[in-house]
gemmi code that builds the backbone of each chain (N, CA, C; Angstrom):
import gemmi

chains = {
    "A": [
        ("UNK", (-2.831, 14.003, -16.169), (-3.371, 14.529, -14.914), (-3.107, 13.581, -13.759)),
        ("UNK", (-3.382, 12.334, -13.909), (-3.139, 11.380, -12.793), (-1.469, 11.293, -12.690)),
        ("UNK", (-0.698, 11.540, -13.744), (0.478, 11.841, -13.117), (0.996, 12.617, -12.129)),
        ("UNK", (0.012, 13.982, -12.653), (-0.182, 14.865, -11.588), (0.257, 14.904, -10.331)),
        ("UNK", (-0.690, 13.794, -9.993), (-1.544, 13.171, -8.819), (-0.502, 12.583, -7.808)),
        ("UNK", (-0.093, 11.682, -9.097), (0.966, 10.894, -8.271), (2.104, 10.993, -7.788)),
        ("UNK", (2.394, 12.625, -8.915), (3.840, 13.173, -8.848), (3.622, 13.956, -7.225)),
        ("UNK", (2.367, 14.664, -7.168), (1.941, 15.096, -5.811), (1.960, 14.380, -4.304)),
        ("UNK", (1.523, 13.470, -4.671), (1.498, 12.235, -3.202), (2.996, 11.852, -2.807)),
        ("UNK", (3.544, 11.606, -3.968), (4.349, 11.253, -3.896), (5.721, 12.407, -3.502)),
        ("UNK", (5.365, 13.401, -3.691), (6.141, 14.767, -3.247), (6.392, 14.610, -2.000)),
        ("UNK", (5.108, 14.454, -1.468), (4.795, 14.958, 0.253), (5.601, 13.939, 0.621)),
        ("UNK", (5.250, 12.604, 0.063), (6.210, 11.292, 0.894), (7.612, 11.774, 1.133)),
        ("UNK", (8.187, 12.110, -0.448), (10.190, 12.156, -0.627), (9.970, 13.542, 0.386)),
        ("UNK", (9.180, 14.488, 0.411), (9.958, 15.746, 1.251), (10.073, 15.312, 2.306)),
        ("UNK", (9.424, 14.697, 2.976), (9.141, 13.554, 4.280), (10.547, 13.017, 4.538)),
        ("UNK", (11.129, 12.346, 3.331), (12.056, 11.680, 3.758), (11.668, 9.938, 3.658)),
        ("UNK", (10.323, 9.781, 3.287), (9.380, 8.242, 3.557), (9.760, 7.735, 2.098)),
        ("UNK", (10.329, 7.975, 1.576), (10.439, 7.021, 0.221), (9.795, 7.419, -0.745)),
        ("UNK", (9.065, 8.067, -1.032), (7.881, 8.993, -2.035), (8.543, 8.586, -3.672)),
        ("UNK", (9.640, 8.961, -3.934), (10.176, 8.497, -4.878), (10.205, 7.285, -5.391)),
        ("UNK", (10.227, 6.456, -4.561), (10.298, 4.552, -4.662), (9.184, 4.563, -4.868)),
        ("UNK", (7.925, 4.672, -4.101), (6.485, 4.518, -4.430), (6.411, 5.310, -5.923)),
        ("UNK", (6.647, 6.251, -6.252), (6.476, 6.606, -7.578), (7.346, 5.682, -8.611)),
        ("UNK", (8.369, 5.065, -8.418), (9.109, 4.242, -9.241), (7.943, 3.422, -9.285)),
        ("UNK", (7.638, 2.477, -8.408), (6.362, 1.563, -8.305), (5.351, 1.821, -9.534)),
        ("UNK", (5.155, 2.796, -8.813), (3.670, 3.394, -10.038), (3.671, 3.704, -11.715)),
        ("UNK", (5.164, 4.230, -11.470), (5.528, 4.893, -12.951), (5.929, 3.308, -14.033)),
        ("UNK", (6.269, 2.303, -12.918), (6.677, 0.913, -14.121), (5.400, 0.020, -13.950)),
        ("UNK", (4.615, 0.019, -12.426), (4.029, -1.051, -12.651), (2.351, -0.923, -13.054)),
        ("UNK", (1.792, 0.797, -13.327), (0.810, 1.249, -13.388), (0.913, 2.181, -14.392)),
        ("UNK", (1.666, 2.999, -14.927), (1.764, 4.006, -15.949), (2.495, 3.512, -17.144)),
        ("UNK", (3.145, 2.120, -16.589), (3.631, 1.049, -17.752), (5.264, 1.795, -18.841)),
        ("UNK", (5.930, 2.823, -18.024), (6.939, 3.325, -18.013), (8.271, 2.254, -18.148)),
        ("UNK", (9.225, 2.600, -19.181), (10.518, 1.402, -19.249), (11.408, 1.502, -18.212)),
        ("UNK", (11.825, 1.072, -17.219), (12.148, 0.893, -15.926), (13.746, 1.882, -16.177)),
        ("UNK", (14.313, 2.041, -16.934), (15.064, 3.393, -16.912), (14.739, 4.715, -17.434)),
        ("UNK", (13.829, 4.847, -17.912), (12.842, 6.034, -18.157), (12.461, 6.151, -17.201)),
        ("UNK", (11.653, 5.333, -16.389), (11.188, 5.763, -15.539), (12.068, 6.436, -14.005)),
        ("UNK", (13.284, 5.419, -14.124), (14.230, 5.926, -12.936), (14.818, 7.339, -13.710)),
        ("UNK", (15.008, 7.828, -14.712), (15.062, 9.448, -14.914), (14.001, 9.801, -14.485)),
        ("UNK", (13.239, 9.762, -14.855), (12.385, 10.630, -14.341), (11.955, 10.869, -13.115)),
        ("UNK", (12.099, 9.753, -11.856), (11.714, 9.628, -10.869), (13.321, 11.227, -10.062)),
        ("UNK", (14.035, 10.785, -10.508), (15.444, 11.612, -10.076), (14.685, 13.129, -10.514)),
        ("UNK", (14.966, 13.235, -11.531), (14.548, 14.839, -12.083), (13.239, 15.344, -11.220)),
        ("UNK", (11.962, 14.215, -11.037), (10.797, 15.168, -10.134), (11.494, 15.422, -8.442)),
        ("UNK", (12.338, 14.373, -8.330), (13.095, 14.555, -7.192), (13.599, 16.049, -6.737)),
        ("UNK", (14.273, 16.498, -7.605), (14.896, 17.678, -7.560), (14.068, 18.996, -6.851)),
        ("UNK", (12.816, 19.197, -7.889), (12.050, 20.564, -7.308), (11.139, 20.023, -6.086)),
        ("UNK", (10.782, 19.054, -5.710), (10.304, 18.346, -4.236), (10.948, 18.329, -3.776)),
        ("UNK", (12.299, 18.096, -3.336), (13.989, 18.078, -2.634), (13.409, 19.866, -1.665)),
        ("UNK", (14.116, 20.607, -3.074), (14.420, 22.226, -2.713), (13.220, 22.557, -1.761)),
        ("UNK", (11.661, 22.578, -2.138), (10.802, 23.318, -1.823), (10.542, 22.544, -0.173)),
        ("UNK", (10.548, 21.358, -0.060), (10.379, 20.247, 1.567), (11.793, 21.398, 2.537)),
        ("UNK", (13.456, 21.010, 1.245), (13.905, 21.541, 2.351), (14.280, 23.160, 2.991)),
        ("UNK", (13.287, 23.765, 2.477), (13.356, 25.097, 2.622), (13.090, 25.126, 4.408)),
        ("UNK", (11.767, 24.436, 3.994), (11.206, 24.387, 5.399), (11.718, 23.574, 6.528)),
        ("UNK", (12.812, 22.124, 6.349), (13.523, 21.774, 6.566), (14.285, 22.530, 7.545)),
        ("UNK", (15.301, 23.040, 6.539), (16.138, 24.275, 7.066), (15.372, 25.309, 8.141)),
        ("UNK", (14.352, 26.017, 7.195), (13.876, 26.805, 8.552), (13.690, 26.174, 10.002)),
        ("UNK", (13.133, 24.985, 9.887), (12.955, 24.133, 11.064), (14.662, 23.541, 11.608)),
        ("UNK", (15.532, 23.877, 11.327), (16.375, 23.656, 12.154), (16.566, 22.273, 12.118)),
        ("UNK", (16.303, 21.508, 11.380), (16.527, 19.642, 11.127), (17.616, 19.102, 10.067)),
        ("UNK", (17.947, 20.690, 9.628), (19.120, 19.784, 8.601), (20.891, 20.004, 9.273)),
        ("UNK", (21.498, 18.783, 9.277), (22.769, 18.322, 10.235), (23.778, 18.663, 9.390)),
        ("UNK", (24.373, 19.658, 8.819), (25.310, 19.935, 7.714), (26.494, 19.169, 7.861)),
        ("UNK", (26.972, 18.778, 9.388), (28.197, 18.343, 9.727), (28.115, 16.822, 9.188)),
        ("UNK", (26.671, 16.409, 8.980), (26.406, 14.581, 9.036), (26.042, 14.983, 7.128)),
        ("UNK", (25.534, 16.083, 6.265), (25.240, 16.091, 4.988), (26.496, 16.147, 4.372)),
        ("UNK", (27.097, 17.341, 4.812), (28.500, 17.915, 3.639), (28.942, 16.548, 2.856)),
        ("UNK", (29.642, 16.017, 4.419), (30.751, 14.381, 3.594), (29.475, 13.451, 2.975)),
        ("UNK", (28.746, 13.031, 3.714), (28.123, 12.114, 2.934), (27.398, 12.649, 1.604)),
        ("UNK", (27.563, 13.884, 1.177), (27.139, 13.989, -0.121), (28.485, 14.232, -0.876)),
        ("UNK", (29.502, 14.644, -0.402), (31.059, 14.249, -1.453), (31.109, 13.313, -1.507)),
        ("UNK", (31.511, 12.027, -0.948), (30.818, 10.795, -1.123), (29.861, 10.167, -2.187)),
        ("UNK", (28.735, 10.537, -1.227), (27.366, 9.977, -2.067), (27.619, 10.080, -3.499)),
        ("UNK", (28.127, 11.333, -4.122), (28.390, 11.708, -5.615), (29.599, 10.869, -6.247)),
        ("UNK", (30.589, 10.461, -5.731), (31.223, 9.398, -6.781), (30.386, 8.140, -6.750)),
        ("UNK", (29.767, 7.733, -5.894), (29.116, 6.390, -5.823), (27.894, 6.266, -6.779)),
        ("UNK", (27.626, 7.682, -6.610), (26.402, 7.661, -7.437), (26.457, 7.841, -9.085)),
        ("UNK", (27.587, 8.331, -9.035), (28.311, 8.194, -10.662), (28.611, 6.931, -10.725)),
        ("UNK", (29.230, 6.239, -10.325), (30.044, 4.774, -10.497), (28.575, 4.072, -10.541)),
        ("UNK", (27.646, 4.015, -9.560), (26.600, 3.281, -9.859), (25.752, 3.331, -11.007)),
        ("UNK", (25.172, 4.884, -10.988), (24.496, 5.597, -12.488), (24.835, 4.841, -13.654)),
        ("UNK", (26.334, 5.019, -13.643), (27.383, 4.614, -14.787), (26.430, 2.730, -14.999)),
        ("UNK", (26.891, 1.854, -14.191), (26.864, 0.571, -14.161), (24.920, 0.289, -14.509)),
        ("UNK", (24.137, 1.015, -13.689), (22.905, 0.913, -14.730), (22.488, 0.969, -15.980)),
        ("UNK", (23.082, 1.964, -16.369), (22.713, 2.045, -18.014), (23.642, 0.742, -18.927)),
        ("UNK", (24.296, 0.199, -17.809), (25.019, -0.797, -18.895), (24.339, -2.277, -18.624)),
        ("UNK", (23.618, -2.315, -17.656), (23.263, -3.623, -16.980), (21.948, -4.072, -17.790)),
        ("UNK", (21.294, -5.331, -17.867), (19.869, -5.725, -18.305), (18.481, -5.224, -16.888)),
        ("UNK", (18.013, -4.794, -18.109), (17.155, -3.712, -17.447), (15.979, -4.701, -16.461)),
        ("UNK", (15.726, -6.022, -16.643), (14.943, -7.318, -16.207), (15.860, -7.417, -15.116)),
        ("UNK", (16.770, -7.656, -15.039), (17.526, -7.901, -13.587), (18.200, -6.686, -12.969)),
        ("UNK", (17.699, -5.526, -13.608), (17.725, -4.153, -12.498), (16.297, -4.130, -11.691)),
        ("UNK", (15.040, -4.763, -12.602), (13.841, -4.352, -11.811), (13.731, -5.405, -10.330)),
        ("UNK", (14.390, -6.709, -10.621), (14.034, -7.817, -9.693), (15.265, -7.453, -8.462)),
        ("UNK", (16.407, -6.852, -8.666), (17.258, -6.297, -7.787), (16.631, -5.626, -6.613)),
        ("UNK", (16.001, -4.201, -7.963), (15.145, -3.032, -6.620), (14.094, -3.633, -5.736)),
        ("UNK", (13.283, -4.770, -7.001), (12.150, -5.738, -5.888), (13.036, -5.697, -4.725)),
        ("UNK", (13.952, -7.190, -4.682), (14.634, -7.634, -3.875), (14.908, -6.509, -2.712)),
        ("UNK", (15.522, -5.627, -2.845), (16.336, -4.446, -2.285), (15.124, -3.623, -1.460)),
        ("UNK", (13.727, -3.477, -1.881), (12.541, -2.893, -1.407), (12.569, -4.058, 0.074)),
        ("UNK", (12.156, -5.411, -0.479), (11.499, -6.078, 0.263), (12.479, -6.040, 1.752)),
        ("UNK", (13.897, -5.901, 1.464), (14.927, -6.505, 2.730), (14.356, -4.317, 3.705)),
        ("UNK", (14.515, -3.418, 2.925), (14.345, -2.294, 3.702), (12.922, -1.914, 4.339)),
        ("UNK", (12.425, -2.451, 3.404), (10.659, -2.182, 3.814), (10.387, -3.220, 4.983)),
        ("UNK", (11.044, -4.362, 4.959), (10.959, -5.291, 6.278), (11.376, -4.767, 7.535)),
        ("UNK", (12.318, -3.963, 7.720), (13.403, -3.313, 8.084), (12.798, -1.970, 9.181)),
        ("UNK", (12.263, -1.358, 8.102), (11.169, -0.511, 8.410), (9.987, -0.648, 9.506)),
        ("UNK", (9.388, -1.605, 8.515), (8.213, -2.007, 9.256), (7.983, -1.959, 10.763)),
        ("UNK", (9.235, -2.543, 10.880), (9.428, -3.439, 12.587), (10.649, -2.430, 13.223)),
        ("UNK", (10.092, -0.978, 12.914), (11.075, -0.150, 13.815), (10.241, 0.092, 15.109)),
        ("UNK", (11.205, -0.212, 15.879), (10.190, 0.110, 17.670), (11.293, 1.788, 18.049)),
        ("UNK", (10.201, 2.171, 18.609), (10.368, 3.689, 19.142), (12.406, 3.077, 19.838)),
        ("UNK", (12.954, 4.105, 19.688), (14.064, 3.837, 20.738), (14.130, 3.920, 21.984)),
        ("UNK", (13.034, 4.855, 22.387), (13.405, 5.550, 23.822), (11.557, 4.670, 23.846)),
        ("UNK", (11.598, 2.920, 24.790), (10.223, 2.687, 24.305), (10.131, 3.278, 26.206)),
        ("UNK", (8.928, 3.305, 25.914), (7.868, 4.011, 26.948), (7.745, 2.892, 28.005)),
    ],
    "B": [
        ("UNK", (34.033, 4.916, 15.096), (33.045, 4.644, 14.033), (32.245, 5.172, 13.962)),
        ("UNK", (31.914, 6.352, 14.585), (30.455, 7.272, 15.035), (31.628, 8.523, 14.140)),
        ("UNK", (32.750, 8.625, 13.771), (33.210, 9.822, 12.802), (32.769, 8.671, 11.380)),
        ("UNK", (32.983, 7.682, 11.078), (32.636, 7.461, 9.716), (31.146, 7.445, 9.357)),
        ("UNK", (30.596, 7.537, 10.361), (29.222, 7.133, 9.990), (28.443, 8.359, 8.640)),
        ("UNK", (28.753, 9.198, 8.701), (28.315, 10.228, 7.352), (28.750, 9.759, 5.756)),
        ("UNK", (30.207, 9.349, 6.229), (30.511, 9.294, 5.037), (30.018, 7.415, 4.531)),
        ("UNK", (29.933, 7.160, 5.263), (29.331, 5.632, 4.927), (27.958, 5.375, 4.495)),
        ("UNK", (27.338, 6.355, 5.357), (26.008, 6.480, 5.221), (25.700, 7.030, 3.734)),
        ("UNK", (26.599, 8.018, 3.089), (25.887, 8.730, 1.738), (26.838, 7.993, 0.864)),
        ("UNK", (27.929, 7.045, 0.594), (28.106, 6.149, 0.249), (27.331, 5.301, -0.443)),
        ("UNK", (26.735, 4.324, 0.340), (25.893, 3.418, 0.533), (24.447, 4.437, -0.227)),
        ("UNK", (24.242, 5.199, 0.308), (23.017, 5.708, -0.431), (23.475, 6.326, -1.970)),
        ("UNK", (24.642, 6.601, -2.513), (24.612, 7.189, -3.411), (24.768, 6.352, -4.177)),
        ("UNK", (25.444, 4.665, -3.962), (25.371, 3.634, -4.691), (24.080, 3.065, -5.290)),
        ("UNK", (23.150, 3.194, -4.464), (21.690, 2.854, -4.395), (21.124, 3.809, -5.276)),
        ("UNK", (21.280, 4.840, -5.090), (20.366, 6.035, -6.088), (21.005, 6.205, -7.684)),
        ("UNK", (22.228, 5.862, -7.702), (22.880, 5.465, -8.967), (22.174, 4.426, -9.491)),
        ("UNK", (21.960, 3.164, -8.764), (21.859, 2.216, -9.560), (20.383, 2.460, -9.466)),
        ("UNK", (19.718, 2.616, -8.911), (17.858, 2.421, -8.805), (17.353, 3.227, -9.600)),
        ("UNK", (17.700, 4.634, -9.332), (17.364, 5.882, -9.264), (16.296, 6.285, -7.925)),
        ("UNK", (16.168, 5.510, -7.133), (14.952, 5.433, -6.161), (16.024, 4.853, -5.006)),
        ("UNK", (15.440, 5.008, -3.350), (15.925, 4.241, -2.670), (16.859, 4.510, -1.655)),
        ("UNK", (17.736, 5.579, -2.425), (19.069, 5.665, -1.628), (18.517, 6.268, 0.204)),
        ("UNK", (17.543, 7.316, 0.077), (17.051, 8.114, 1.124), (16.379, 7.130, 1.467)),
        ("UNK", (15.919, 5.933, 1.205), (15.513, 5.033, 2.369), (16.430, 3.978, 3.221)),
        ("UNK", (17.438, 4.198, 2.559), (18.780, 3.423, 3.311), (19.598, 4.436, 4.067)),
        ("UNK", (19.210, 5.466, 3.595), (20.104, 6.557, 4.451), (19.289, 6.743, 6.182)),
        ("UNK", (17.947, 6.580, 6.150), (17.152, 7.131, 7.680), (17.544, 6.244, 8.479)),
        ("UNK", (17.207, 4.828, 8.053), (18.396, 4.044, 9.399), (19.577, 4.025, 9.386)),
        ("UNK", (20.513, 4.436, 8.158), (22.251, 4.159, 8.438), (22.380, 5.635, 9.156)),
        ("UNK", (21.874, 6.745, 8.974), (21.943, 7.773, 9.352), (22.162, 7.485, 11.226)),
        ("UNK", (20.668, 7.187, 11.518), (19.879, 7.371, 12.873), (21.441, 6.017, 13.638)),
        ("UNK", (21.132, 4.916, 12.729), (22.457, 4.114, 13.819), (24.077, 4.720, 14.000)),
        ("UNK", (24.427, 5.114, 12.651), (25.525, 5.289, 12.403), (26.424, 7.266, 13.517)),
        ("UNK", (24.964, 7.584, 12.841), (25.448, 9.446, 13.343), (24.618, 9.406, 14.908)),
        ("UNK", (25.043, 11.174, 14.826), (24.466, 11.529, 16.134), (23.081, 12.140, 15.790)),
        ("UNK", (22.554, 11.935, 14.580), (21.376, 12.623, 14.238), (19.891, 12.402, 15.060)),
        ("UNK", (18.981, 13.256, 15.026), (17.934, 12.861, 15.833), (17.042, 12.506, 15.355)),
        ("UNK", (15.898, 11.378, 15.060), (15.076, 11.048, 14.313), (14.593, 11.968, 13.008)),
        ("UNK", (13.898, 12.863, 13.383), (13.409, 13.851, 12.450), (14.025, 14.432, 11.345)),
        ("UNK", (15.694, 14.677, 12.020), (16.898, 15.122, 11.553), (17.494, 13.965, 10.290)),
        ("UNK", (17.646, 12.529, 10.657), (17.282, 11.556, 9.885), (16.473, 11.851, 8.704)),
        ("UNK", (15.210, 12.010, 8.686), (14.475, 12.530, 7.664), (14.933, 13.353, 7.074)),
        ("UNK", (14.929, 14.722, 7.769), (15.113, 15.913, 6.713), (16.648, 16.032, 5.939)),
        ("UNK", (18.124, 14.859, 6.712), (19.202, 15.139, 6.295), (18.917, 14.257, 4.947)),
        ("UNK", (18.105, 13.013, 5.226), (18.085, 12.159, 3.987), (17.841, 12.845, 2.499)),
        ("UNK", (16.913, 13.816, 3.073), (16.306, 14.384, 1.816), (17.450, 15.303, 1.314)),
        ("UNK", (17.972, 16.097, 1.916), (18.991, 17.163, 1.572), (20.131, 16.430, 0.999)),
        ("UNK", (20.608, 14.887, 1.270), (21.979, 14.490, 0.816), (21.442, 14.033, -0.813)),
        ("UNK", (20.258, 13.305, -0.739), (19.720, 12.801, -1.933), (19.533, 13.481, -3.183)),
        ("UNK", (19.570, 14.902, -2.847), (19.229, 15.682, -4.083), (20.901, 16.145, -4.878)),
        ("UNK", (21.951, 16.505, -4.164), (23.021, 16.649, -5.082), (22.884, 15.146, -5.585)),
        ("UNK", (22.969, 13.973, -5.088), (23.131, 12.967, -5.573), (22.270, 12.526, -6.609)),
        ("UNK", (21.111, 12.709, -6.676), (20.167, 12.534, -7.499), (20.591, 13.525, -9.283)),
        ("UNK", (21.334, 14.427, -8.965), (21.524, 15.383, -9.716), (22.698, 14.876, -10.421)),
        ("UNK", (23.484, 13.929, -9.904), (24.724, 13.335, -10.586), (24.160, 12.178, -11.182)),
        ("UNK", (23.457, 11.444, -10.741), (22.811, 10.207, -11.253), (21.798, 10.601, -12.578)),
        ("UNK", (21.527, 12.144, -12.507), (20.696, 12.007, -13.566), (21.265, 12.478, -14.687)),
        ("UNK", (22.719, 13.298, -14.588), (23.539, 13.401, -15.343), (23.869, 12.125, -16.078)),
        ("UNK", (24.467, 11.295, -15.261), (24.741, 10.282, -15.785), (23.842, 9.316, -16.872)),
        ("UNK", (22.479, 9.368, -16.812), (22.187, 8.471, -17.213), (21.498, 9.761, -18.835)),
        ("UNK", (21.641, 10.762, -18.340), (21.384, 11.788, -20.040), (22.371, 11.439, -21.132)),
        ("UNK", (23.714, 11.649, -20.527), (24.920, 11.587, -21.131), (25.201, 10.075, -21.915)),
        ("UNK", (24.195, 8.847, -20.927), (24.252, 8.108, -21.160), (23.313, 7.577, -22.584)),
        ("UNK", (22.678, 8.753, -22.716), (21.516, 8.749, -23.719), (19.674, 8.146, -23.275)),
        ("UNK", (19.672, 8.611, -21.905), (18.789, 8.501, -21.161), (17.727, 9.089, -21.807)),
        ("UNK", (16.070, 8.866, -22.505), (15.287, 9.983, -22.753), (14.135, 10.024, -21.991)),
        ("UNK", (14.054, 11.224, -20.960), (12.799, 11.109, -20.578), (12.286, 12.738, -20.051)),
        ("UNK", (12.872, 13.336, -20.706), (12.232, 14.638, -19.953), (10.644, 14.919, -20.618)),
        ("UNK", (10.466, 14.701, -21.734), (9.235, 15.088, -21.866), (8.052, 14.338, -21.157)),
        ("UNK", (8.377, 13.790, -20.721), (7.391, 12.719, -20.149), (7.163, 13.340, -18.218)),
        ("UNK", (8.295, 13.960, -18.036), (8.530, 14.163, -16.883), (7.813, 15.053, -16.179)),
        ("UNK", (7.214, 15.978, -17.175), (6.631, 17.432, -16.816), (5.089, 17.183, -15.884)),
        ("UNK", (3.807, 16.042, -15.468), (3.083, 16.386, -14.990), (3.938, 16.200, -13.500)),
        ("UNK", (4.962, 15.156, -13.363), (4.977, 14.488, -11.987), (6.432, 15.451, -11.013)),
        ("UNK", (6.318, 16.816, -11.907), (7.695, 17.125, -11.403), (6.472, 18.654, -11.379)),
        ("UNK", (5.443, 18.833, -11.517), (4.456, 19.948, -11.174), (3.926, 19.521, -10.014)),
        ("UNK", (3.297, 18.361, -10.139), (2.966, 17.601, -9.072), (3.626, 17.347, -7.624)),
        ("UNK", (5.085, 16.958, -7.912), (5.945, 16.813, -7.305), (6.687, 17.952, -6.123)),
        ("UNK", (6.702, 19.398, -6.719), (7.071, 20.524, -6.208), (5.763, 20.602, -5.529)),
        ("UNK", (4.806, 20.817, -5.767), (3.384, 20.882, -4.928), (3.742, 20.114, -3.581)),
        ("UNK", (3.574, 18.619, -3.538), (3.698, 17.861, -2.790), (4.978, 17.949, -1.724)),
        ("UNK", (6.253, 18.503, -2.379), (7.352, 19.138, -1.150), (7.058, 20.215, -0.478)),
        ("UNK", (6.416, 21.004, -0.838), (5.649, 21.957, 0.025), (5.420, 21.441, 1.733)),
        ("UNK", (3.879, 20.541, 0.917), (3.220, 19.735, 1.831), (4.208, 19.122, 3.225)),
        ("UNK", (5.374, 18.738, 2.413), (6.058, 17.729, 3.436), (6.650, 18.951, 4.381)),
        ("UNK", (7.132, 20.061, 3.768), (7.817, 20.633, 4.271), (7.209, 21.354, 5.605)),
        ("UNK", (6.080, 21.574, 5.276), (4.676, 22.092, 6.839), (4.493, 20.884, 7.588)),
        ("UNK", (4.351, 19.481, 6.943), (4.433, 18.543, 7.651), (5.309, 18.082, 8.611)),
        ("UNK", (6.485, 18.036, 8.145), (7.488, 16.895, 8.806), (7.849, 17.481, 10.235)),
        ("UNK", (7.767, 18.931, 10.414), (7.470, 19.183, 11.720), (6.958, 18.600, 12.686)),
        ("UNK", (5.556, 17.806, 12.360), (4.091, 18.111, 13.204), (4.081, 16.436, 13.305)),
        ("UNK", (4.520, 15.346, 12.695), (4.567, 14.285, 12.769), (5.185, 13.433, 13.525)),
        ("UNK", (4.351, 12.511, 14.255), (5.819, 11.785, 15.209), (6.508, 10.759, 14.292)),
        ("UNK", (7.717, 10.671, 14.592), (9.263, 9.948, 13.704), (8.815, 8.648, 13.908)),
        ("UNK", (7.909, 7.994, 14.948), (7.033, 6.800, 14.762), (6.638, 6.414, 13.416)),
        ("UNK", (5.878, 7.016, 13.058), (4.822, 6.586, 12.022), (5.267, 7.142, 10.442)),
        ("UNK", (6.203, 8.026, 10.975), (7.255, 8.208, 9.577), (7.574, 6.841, 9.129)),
        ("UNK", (8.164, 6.518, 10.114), (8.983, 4.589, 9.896), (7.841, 3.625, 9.608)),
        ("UNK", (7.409, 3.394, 10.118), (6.197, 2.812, 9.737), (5.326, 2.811, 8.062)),
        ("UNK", (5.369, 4.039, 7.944), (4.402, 4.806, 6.576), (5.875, 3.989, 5.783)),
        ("UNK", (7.258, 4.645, 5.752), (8.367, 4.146, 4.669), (8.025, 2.595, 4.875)),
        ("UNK", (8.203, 1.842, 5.904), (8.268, 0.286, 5.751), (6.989, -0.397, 4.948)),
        ("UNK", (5.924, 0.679, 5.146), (4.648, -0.263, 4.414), (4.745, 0.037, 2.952)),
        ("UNK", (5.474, 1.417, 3.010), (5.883, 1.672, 1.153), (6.432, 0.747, 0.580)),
        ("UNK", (7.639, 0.866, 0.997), (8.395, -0.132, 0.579), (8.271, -1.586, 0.634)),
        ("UNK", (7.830, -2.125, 1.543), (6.731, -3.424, 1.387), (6.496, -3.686, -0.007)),
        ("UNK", (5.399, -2.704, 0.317), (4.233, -2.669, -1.285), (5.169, -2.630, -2.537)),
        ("UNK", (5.995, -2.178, -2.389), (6.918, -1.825, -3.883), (8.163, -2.745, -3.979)),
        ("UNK", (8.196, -3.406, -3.171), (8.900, -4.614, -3.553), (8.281, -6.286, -3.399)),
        ("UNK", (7.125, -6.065, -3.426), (6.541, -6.839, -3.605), (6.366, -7.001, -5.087)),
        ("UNK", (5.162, -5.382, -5.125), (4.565, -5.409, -6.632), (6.266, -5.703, -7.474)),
        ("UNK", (6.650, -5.157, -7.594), (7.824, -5.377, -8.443), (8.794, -6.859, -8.568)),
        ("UNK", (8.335, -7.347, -7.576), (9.193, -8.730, -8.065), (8.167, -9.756, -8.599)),
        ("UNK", (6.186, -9.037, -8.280), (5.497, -10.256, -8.831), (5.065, -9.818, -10.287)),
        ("UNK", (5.780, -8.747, -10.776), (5.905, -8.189, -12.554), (6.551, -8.865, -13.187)),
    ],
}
model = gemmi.Model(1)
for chain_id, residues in chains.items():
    chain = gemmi.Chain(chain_id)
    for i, (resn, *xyz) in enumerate(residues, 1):
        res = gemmi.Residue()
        res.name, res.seqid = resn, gemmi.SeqId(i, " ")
        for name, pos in zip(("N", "CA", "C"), xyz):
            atom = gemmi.Atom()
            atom.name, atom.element = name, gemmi.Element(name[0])
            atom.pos, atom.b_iso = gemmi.Position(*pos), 0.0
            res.add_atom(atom)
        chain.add_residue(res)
    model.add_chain(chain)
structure = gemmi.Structure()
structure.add_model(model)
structure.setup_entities()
């Protein structure tokens, strides 16, 4: 049930676009005690039906850029094979301290975004 | 460099979602917003739309690879469709402020907790 929960919160975040998925990676290794590639399947697969149903409404709202999606998802898909590929072969202890690493430089990143157009 | 910016942008994110399984759509809202002509919001909602074919190859990959986790998968992917709903009435109504903000404190938190495991 608290997966539930978390699979839920965490919906609203990824349809968002806010990372929802990463926070559930979080939860699923460092609270539900999940093996850090179990858990990245699974985080992908809940991805999927949260994806479709966010971008329905997406779409209706007129926010999705097909000209800026098309290429970067022909793209995105060999990289994401070539990468996919190189996880399952790598030590799974220095995949988790990577994503640490890799959180901390974007979430910094984040943090300290100022409006563009500031007031 | 404003024509490569798409294809660099889901690049870079599809490398990330390969290797993480998490992540890539948070590297995509700023390579997006600097790189394209996209508009904040647009940022958001394209992130989500490029992430899911990609997510769908990455998870190929790692089945084939002898990946096991579907049974395990079923409360947070009930859960999960619920919660895209949500975003999807949301992401309208929100200012692209505090979108950025909400991702940077996520991600904070999750790379913190994870490197002090």
């Amino acid at each position: 049930m608290t997966a539930a929960i978390a699979g839920l919160v965490c919906g609203v975040l990824s349809g968002l676009g806010i990372g929802g998925g990463t926070l559930l990676m979080v939860w699923m290794t460092a609270v539900a005690g999940l093996a850090q590639r179990q858990a990245q399947g699974i985080n992908l697969l809940y991805f999927l039906p949260t994806a479709l149903f966010a971008l329905m409404f997406h779409a209706k709202n007129r926010l999705l850029r097909w000209r800026i999606i098309l290429p970067a998802v022909l793209v995105g898909c060999l990289t994401a094979a070539l990468a996919a590929w190189l996880a399952t072969s790598i030590d799974t202890g220095l995949l988790r301290k990577l994503f640490g690493g890799f959180l901390l430089l974007v979430g910094a990143r984040e943090l300290f975004y100022r409006d563009k157009k500031a007031k | 460099m404003r024509k490569w910016g798409a294809w660099i942008a889901g690049a870079l994110a599809g490398a990330v979602n390969g290797l993480f399984g998490a992540g890539g759509g948070m590297l995509l809202v700023p390579l997006l917003t600097r790189l394209t002509d996209a508009e904040e919001k647009e940022a958001f909602a394209c992130s989500v739309c490029i992430i899911l074919p990609l997510s769908l190859v990455s998870l190929l990959v790692y089945y084939l690879q002898g990946g096991e986790f579907l049974s395990q998968s079923v409360p947070y992917l009930i859960g999960g469709a619920i919660g895209g709903i949500g975003a999807g009435v949301l992401l309208k109504k929100i200012k692209a402020k505090w979108l950025h903000r909400a991702l940077g404190v996520f991600i904070l938190w999750g790379g913190v907790r994870l490197l002090m495991t």
